[in-house]
RODRENTOR-39516 format. One record per residue (C-alpha): residue number from 1; residue in one letter; chain; x, z, y. Coordinates in Angstrom, 2 decimals, always signed. Each point is the difference from the previous one (the first is absolute). Last residue first. Layout:
  num  residuo  cadena        x        z        y
  NUM        a       A        X        Z        Y
...
***
This chain:
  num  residuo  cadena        x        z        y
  316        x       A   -19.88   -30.60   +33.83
  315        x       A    -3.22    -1.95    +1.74
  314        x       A    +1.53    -3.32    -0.48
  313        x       A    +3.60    -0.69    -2.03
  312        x       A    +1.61    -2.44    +2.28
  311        x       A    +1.40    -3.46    -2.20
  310        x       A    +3.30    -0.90    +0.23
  309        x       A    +1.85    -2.82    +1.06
  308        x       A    -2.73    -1.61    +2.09
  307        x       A    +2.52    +0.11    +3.17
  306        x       A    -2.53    +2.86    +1.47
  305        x       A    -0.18    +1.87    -3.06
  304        x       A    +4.16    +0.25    -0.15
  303        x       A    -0.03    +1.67    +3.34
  302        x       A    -2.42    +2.17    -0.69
  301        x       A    +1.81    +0.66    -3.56
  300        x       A    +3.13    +0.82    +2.37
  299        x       A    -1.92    +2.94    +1.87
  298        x       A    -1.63    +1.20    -2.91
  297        x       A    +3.30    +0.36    -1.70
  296        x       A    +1.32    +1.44    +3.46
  295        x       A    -2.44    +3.24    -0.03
  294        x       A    +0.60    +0.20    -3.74
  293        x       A    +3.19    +0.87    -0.14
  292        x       A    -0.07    +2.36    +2.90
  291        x       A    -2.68    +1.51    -1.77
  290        x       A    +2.39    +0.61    -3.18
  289        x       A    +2.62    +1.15    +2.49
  288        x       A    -1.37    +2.46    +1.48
  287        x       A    -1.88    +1.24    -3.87
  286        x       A    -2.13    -2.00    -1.84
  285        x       A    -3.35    +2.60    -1.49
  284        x       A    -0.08    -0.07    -3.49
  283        x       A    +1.96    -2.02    -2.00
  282        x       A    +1.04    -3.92    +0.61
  281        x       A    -1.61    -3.47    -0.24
  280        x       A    +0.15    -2.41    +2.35
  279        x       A    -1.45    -3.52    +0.65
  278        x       A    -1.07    -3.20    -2.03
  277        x       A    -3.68    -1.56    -1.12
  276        x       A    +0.52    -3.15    -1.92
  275        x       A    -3.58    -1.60    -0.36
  274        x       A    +1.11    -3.49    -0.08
  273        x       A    -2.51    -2.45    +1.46
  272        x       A    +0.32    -3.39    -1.49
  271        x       A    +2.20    -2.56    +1.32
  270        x       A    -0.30    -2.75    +2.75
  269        x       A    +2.55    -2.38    +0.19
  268        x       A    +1.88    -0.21    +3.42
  267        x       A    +3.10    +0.71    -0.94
  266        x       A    +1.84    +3.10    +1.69
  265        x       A    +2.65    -0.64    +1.74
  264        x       A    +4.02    +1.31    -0.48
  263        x       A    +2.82    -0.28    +2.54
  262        x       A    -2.69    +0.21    +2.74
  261        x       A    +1.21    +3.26    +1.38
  260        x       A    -2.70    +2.49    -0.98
  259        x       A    -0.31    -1.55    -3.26
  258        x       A    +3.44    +0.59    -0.80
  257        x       A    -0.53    +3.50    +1.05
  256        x       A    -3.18    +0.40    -1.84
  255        x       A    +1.53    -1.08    -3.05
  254        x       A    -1.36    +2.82    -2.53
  253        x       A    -2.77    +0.40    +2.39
  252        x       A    -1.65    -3.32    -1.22
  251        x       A    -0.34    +1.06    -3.73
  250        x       A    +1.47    -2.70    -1.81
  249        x       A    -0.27    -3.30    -1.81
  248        x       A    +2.41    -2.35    +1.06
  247        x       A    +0.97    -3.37    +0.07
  246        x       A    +2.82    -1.85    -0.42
  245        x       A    +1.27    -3.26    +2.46
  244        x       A    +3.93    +1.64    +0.21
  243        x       A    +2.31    +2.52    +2.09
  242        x       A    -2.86    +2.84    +1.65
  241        x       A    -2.32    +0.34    -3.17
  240        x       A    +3.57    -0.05    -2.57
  239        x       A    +1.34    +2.49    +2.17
  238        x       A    -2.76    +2.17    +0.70
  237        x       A    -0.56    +0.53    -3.73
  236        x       A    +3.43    +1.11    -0.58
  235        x       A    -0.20    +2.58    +2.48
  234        x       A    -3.72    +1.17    -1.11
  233        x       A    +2.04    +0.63    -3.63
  232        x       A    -2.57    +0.51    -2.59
  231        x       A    -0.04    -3.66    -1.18
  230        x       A    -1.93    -2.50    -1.01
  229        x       A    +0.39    -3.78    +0.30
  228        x       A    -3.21    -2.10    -1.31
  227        x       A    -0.58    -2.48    -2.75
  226        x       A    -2.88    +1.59    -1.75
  225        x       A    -1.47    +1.07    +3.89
  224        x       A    -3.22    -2.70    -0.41
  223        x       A    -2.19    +0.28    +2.75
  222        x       A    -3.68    -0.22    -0.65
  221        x       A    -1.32    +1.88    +2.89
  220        x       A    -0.98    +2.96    -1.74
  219        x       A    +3.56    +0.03    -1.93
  218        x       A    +1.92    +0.67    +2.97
  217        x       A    -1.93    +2.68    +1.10
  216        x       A    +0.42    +1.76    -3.35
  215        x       A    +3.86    -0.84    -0.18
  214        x       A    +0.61    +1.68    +3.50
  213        x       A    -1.61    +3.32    -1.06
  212        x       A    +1.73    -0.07    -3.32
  211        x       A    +3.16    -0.82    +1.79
  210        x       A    -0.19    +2.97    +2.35
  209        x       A    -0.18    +2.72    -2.70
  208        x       A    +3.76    -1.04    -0.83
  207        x       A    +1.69    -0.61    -2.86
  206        x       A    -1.51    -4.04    -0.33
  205        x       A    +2.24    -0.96    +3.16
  204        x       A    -1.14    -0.73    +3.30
  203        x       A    -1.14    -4.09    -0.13
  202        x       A    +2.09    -2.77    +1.45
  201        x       A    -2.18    -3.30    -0.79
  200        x       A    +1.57    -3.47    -0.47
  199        x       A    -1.78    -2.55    +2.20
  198        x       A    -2.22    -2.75    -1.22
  197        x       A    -2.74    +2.75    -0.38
  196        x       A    +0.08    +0.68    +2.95
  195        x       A    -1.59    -3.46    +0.78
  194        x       A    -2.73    +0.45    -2.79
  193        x       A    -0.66    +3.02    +1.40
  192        x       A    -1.30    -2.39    +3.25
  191        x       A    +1.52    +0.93    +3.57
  190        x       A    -1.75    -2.48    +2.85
  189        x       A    +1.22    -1.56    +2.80
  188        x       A    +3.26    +0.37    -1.65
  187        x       A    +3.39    +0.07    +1.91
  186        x       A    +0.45    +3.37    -1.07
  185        x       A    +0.35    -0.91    -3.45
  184        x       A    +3.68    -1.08    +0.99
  183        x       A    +1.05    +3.03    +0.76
  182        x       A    +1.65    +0.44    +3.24
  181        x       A    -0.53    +4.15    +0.36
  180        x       A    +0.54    +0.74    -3.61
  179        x       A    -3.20    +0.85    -2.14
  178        x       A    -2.11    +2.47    -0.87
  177        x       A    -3.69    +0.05    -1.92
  176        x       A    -1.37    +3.36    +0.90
  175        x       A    -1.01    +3.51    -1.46
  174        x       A    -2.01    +2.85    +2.27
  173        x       A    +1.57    +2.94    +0.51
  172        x       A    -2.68    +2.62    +0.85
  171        x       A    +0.30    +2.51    +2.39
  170        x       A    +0.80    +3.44    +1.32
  169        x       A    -1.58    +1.75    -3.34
  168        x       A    +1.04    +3.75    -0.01
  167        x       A    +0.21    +1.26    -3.61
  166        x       A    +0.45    +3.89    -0.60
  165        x       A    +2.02    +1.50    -3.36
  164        x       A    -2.33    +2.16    -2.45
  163        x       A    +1.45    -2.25    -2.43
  162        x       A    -3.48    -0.93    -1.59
  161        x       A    +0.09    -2.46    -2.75
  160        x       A    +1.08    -3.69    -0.87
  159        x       A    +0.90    -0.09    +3.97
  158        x       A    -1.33    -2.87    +2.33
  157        x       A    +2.84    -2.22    +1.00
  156        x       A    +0.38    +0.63    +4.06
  155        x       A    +2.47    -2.55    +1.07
  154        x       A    +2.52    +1.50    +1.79
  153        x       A    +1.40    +2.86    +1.77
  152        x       A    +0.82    +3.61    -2.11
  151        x       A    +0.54    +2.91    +1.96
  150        x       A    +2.68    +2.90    -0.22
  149        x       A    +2.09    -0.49    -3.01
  148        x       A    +2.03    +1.92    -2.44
  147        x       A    -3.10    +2.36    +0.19
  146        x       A    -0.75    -0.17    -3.82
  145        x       A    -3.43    -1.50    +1.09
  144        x       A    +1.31    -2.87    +2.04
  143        x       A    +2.87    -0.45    -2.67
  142        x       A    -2.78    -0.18    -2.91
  141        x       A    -1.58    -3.20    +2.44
  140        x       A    +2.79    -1.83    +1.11
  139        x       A    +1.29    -0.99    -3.45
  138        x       A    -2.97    -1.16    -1.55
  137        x       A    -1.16    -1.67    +2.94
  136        x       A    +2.84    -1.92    +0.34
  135        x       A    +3.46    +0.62    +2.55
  134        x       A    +1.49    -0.60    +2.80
  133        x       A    +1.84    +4.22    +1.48
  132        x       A    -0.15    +0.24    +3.77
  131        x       A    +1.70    +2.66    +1.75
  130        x       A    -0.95    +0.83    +3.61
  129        x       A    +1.72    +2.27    +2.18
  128        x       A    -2.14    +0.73    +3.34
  127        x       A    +2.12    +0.98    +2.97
  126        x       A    +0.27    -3.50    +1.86
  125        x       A    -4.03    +0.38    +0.49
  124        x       A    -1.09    -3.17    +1.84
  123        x       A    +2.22    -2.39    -1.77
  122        x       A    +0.60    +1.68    -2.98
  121        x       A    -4.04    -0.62    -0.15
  120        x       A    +0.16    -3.61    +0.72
  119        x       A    +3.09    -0.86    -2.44
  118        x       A    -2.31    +1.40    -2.55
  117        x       A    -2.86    -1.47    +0.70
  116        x       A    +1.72    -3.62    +0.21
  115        x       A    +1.97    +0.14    -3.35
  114        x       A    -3.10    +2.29    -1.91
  113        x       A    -2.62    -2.73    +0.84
  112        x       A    +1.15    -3.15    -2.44
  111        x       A    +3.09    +0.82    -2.18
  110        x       A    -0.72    +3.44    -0.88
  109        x       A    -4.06    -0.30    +0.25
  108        x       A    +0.47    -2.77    -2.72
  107        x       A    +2.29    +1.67    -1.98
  106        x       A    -1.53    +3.30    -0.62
  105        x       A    +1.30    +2.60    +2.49
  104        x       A    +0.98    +4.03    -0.48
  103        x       A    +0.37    +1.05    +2.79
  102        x       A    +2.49    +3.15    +1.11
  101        x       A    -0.58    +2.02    +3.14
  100        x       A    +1.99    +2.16    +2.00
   99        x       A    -0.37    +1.10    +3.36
   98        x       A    +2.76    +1.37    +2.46
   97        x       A    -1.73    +2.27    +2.83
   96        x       A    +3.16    +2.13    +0.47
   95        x       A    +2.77    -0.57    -3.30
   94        x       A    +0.76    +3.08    -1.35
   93        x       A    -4.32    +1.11    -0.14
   92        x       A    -0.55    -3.11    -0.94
   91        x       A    +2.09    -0.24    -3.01
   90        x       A    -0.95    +3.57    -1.22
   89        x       A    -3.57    -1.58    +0.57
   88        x       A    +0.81    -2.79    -2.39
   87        x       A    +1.97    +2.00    -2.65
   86        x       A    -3.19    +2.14    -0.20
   85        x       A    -2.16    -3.01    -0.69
   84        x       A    +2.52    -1.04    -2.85
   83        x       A    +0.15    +3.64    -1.30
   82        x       A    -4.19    -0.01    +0.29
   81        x       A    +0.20    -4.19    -1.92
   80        x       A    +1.93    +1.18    -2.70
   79        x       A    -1.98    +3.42    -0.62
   78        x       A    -3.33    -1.55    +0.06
   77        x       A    +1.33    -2.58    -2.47
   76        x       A    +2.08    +2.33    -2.21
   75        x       A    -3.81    +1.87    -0.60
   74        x       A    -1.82    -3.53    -0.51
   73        x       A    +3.07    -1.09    -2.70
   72        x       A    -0.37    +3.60    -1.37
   71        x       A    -3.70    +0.01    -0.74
   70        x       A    +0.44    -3.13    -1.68
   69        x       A    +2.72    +0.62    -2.07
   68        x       A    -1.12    +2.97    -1.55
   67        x       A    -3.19    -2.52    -0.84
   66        x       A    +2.21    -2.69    -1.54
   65        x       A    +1.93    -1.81    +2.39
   64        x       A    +1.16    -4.00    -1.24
   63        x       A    +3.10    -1.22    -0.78
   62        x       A    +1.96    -3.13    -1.05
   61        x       A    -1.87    -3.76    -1.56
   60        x       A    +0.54    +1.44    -3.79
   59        x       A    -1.37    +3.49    +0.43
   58        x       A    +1.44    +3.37    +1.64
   57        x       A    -2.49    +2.83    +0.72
   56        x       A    +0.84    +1.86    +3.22
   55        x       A    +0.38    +3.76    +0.69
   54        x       A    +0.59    +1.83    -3.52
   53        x       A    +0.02    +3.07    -0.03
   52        x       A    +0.71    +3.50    +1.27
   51        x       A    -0.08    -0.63    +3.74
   50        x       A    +3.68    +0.95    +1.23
   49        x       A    +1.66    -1.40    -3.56
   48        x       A    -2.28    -3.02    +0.99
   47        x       A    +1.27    -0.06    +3.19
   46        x       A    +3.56    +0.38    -1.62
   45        x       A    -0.34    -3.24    -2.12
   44        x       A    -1.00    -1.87    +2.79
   43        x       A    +3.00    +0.80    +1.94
   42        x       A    +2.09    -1.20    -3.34
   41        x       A    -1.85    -2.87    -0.51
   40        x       A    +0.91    -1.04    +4.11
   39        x       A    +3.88    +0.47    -0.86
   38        x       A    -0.70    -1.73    -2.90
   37        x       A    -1.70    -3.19    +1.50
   36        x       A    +3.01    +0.20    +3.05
   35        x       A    -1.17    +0.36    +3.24
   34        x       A    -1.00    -1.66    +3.02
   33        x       A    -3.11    +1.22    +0.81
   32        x       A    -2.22    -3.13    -0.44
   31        x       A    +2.57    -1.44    -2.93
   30        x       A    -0.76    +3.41    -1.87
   29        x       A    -3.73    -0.23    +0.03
   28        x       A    -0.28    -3.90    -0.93
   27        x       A    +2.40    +0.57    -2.96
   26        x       A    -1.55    +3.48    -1.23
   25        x       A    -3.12    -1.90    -0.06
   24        x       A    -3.65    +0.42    +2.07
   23        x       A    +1.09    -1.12    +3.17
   22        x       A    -2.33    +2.47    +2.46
   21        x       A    -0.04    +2.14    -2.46
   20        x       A    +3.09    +0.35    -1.16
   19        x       A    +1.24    +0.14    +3.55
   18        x       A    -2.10    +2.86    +1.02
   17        x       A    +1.48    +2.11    -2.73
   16        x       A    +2.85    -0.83    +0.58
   15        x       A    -0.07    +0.94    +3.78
   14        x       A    -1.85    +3.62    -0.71
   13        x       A    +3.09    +0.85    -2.43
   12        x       A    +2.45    -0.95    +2.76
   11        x       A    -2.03    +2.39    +2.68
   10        x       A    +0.72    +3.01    -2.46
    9        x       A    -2.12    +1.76    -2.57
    8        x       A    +1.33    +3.20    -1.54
    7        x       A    -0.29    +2.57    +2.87
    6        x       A    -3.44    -0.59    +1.43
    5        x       A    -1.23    -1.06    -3.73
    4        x       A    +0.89    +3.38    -0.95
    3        x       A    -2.13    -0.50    -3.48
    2        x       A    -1.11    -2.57    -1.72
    1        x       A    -1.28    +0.54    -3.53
***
């Protein structure tokens, strides 16, 4: 039975445990911390020495928390993310009216609104310190309620069960038909998907939540994507749309800057209405910086709305 858990159970024991969760194997858990798999098998060995038992159940794909496990992985949570709220007000405190905030971004939001928002806000408050971390869903989400980050901004996938976490919609992010500047279907009176069709497609790769969202619009208007480029690099993607006659299929936001200055357009050809609502998610109430945050998001998805880049959320 556990006992002394005040004197037995250290910050390093609360980190694995979180970690294992989070990336369910040994592998996964000790790349994320940067130790060694039997460096991190020993510290999991003495929290169950601590508890009395077993903590997680191993099986074929890695690890998963049995019901010990559970109650500890939403115990080391609470503790994380009060040490980590701690550290920020010590920080604070040494530092005058210094504010600290880390995002957590999924791609689209990290290429297309966070550049602008971001420069904007350092702009008008020098003091704030701002860490972004790119990642998916998957990943964003157990970080935002482990407290390694602050607020989530993105698209706003709607959670396999409650999280307890709070979902602001700002907008939607509608999808669009992209092409360079001088492309040569630009000169049509009229766009056909017969026409785009003669062009090779550059699709966001199969990985990512995006792609099934871009594949279904596709498909309602009978374009074919069997032959298409995919990838999961927005770089990459920008490229190939910016140097040749391609064709992409992407939310608009994701290049508002090139869409902003000209260097891409979008063509003419109407598609179907993508419900793709996007915003923030984060815990409980957002802090200074949190509301900061949010004051220049809104501002920059104004200015988005009015080029028809985004779409304003009404009556949020």
């Amino acid at each position: 039975m556990a006992q002394y858990l005040e004197q037995r159970l250290k910050i390093r024991h609360l980190r694995v445990i979180d970690a294992l969760e989070q990336h369910k194997s040994l592998l996964g858990a000790s790349r994320a911390l940067g130790v060694s798999q039997s460096s991190l098998s020993r510290t999991l060995h003495e929290v169950e020495d601590i508890v009395g038992g077993a903590v997680f159940e191993r099986h074929a794909r890695g690890v998963r928390a049995n019901a010990t496990g559970a109650i500890l992985t939403t115990a080391a949570r609470a503790l994380l993310s009060t040490i980590r709220t701690l550290e920020a007000d010590l920080e604070r405190l040494s530092d005058g009216q210094k504010r600290t905030i880390r995002v957590g971004a999924l791609p689209v939001a990290a290429h297309g609104l966070l550049p602008v928002v971001l420069a904007r806000t350092n702009s008008r408050a020098a003091r704030l310190s701002i860490e972004v971390i790119e990642g998916q869903t998957g990943q964003l989400i157990p970080a935002l309620l482990s407290g390694a980050i602050d607020v989530i901004v993105g698209r706003l996938y709607a959670p396999a069960e409650s999280d307890g976490l709070t979902r602001h919609v700002l907008y939607n992010e509608p999808i669009s038909l992209v092409v360079r500047g001088d492309h040569p279907l630009l000169d049509r009176a009229a766009i056909t998907v017969e026409d785009v069709q003669r062009h090779t497609l550059v699709l966001p790769a199969v990985t990512t939540l995006i792609e099934r969202d871009v594949r279904a619009i596709l498909q309602r208007i009978g374009l074919r994507v069997e032959t298409a480029i995919q990838s999961s690099s927005v770089g990459f993607m920008r490229e190939l749309l910016l140097s040749g006659d391609f064709v992409g299929a992407v939310p608009r936001v994701l290049v508002a800057g090139d869409l902003a200055r000209d260097a891409l357009r979008i063509l003419p050809l109407a598609l179907p209405p993508s419900d793709r609502p996007a915003g923030i998610i984060h815990r409980g109430t957002l802090g200074p910086a949190g509301q900061l945050l949010l004051i220049e998001l809104e501002a920059e998805i104004a200015r988005l709305a009015e080029n028809a880049i985004v779409e304003p959320v009404r009556g949020e």
